[in-house]
N, C-alpha and C positions, 0 to 999 in steps of 0.2 A: 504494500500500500504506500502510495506516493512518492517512493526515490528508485522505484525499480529500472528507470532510464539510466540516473544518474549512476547506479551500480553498473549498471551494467556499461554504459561507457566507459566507466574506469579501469574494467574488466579486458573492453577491446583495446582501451591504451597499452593493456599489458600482454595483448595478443591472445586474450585468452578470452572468447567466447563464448558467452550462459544462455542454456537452453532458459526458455521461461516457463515454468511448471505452469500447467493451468486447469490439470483434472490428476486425481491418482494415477491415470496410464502415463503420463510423463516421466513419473518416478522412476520406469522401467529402463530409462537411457541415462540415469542419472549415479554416480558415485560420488557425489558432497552435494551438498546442499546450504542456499545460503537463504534468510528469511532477513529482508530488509523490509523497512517501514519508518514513516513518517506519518503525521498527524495524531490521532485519537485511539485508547485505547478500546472501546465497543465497537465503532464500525471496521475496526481492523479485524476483529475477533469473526462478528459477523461473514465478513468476506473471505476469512479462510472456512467458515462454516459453509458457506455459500457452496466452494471450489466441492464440500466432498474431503477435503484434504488432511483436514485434524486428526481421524484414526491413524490417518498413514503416516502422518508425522512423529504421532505417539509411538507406532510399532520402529520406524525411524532409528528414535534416539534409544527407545527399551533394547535396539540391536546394535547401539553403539557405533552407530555409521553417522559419519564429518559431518557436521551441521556448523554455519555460522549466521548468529545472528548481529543485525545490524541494527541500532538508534532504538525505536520502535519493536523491533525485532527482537530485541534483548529483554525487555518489558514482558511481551509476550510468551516469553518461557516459563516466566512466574504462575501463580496461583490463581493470584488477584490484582487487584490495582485500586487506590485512592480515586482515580478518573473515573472507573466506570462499575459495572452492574456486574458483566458480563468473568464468566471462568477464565483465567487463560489456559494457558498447552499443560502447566505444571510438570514439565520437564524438571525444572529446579525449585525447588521448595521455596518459598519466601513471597512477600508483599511487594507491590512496586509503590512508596510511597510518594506526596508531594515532598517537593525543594524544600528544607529547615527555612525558616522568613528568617530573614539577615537584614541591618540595615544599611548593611555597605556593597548588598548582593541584589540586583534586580533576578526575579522572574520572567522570564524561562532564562537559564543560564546560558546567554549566548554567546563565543566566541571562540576562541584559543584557550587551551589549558595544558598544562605539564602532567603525564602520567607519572605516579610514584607504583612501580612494580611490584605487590607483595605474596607473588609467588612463580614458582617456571610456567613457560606456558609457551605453543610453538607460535602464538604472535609477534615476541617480543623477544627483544634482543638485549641478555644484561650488560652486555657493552657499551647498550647505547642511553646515554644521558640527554637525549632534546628528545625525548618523545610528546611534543606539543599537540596536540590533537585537536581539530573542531566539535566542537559541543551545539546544538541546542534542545534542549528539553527544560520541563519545570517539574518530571517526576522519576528517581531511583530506585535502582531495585533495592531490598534488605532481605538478602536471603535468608534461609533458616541457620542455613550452615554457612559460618564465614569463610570456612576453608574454601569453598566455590570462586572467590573474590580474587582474580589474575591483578589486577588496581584499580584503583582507588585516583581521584582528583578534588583540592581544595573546591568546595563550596564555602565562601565566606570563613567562618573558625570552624566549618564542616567535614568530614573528607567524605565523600560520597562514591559508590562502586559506580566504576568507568569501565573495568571488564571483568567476566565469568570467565572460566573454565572449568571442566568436567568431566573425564574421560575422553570423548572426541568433540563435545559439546564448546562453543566457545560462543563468547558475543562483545559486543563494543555500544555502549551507551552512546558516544563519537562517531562521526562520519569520516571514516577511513579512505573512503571516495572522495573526500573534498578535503582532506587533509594534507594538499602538498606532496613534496615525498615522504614526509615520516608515514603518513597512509598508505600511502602506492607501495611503500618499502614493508609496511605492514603486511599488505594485502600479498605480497610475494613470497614472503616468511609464509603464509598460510598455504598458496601453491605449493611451495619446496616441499615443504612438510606433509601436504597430499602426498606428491610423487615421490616422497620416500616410506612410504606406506604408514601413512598416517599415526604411528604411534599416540597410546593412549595415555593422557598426562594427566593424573588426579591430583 
């Protein structure tokens, strides 16, 4: 829902072209999977309810095959969400809640921020110290289990989860698409790590 262009040109920048799943028979030519999104957490719920696709997504990750999710996308693996009514995927345990109110902090948090890394993960490279990423949302996940939490980014005196991982499960709270090269350099880390057969990092 709403940035599947923009992933996906970032994807032909890198030569590497995404089928666009649009019913479960797509899943059949598919070995990773990536679930981006922008805007609203129910109507996004709704329109994978729409596709047919939520079962298949759930048997998906219960077989531990590459999933990444993107902004929105990340949101959507949780349980629930402050924004809306609706379930979500519950892949990972936990609440997507609103942005802590800050008085030094506007809502939705828009712009560049510095990833702090606090654990391995094949996104991220501990070598590298400028991992600045584009942000905007006004809602985080808080998983059940922290150990899930690849990093973390200042919100005001806040730190707020910026990425998951899981086994083969990963996501970015960040638009790794629009993030310059530290995103393009992200998003390649995650091909390598496809094609060297995925290993699974808890």
């Amino acid at each position: 829902m709403g940035n599947l262009h923009s992933v996906s040109q970032a994807f032909q920048r890198l030569k590497k072209p995404l089928l666009t799943v649009k019913s479960p028979n797509d899943l059949d030519k598919c070995t990773a999977l990536i679930l981006p999104g922008v805007g609203a957490f129910d109507p996004a719920m709704k329109n994978l309810r729409m596709t047919g696709l939520i079962p298949f997504l759930k048997d998906w990750s219960a077989n531990d095959r590459p999933l990444l999710g993107i902004c929105l996308g990340l949101q959507l693996l949780f349980d629930s969400s402050d924004e809306g009514m609706e379930s979500g995927l519950g892949l990972l345990n936990g609440h997507v809640q609103r942005l802590p109110p800050d008085q030094n902090e506007r809502i939705p948090h828009m712009g560049w921020s510095m990833l702090k890394q606090e654990k391995e993960c094949p996104l991220l490279d501990v070598n590298d110290s400028t991992n600045w990423m584009y942000f905007v949302h006004s809602f985080a996940a808080k998983p059940s289990n922290p150990e899930v939490i690849a990093a973390t980014t200042k919100f005001g005196n806040s730190s707020v989860t910026a990425m998951v991982w899981k086994g083969r499960l990963g996501a970015c709270q960040f638009h790794p698409e629009k993030s310059s090269i530290a995103g393009q350099n992200l998003l390649l880390r995650w091909l390598q790590w496809l094609k060297d057969g995925a290993k699974s990092f808890q």
